[in-house]
C-alpha positions as CSV (number, residue, x, y, z in Angstrom):
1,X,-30.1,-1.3,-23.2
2,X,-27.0,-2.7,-21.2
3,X,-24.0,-3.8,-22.3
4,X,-21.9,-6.7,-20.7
5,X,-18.4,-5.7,-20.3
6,X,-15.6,-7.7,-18.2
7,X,-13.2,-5.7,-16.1
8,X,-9.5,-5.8,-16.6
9,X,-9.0,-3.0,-13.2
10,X,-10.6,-3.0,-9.8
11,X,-13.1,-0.1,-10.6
12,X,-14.7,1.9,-7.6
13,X,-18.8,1.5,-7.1
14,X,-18.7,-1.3,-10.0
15,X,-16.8,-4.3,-9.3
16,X,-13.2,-5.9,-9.2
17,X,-11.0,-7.0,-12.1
18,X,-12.1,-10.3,-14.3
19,X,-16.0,-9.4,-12.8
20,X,-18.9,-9.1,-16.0
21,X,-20.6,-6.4,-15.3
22,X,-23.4,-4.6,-16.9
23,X,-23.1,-1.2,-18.0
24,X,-24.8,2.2,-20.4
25,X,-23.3,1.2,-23.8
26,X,-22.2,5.2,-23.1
27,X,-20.0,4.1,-20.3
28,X,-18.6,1.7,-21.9
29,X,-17.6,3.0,-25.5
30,X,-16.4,6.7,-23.9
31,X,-14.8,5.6,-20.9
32,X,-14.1,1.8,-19.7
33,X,-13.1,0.8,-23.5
34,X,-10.9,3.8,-24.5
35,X,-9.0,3.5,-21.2
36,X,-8.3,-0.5,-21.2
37,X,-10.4,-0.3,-17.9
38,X,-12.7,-3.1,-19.4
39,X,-13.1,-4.9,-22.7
40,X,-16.4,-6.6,-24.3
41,X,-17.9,-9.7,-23.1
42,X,-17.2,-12.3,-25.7
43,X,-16.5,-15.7,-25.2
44,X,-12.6,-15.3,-26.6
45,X,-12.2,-12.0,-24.1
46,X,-13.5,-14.4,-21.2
47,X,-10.7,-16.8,-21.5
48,X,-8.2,-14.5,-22.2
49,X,-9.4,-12.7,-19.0
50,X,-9.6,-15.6,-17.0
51,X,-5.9,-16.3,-17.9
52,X,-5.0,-12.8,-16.8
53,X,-6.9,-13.2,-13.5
54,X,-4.9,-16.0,-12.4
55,X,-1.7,-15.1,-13.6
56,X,-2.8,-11.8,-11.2
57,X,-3.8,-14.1,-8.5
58,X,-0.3,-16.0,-8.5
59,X,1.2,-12.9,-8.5
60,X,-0.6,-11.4,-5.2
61,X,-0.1,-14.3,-3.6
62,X,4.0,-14.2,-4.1
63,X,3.8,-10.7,-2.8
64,X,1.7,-11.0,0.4
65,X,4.3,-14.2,0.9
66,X,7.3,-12.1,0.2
67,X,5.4,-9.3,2.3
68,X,5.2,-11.5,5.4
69,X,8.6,-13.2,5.3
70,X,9.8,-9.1,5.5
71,X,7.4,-8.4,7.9
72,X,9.0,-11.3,10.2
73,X,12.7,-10.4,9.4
74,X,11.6,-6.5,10.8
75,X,9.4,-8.2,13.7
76,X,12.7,-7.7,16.0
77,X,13.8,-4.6,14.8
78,X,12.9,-0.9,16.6
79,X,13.9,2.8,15.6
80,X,15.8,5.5,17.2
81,X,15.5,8.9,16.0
82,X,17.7,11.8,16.9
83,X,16.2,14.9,17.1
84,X,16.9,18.7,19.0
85,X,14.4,19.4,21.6
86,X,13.7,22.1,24.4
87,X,12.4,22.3,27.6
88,X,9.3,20.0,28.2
89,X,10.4,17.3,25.8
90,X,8.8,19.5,22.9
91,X,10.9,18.8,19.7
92,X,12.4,21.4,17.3
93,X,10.2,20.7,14.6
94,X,9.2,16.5,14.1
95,X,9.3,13.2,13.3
96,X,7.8,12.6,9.9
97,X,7.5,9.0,8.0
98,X,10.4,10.0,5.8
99,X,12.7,10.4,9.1
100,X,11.4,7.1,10.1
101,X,11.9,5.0,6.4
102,X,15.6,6.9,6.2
103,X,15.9,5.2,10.1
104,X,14.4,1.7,8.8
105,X,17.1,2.1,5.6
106,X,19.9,3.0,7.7
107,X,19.2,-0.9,9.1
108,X,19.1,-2.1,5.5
109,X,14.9,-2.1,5.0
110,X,14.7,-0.1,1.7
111,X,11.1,1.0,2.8
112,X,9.2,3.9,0.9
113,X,7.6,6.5,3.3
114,X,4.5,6.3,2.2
115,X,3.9,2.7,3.5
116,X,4.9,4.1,6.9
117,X,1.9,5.3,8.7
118,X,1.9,8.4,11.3
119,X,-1.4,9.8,12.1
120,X,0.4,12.6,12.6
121,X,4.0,13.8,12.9
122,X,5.9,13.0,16.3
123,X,6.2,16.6,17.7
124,X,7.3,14.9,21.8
125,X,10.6,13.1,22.6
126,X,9.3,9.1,23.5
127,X,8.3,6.1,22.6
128,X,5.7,5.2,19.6
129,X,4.6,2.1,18.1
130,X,4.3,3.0,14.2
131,X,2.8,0.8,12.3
132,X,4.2,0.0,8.5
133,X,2.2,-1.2,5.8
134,X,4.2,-4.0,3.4
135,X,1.2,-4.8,1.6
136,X,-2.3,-4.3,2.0
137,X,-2.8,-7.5,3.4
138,X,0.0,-7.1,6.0
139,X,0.8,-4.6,8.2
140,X,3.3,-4.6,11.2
141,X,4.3,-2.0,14.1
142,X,7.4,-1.3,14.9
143,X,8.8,0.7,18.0
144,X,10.3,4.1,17.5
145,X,12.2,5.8,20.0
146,X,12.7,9.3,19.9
147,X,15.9,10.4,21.6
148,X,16.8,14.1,22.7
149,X,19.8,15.2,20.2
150,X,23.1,15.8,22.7
């Protein structure tokens, strides 16, 4: 028989946080419990999630605010990376998303590298849009330039 649980975590394939779901009493006492994933659906654990998933809402909401107002103090910005490079415009080695948040930090945009988003590493002297994810809900491109080192 099933047993109603409510979710404290976004879990993959069964629902997002403050959702009742129904689950194999198994489940629920060997993995969602014992890991705070999920507690039992009682009346007092309903309000008390509820009160969590707005405090969580409020809080999302001030980041993707505070993700955008970044977002438009970086729309003006672009990059320029230095880097050696042969005959052909072939670079000596590349551009990788750490070069390009220590370029963003050098401006004063304390960015971690693994919000910056390079299909693959720049490996030709140009110009790229890359695009940089603040938030999940906000993303923005920003031009880098990469320069031959003199």
């Amino acid at each position: 028989m099933p047993m109603e649980v409510i979710l404290r975590e976004d879990i993959e394939k069964l629902g997002s946080r403050g959702q009742l779901v129904r689950v194999a009493p198994g489940y629920a006492r060997n993995f969602l419990l014992p890991r705070r994933l999920a507690v039992a659906a009682t009346e007092g654990n309903k309000k008390i999630v509820e009160q969590e998933r707005q405090a969580h809402l409020r809080r999302e909401a001030k980041q993707v605010s505070e993700a955008q107002d970044l977002g438009k103090l970086m729309a003006s910005i672009e990059v320029s990376v230095h880097q050696k490079a042969g005959d052909n415009d072939q670079l000596f080695g590349s551009v990788t998303a750490q070069d390009i948040a220590t370029a963003l930090e050098k401006q004063g945009y304390s960015i971690d590298r693994k919000k910056v988003h390079l299909e693959e590493p720049i490996k030709q002297l140009g110009d790229y849009k890359v695009a940089v994810r603040l938030h999940r809900d906000v993303t923005i491109e920003i031009p880098v330039h990469v320069l031959k080192e003199e």
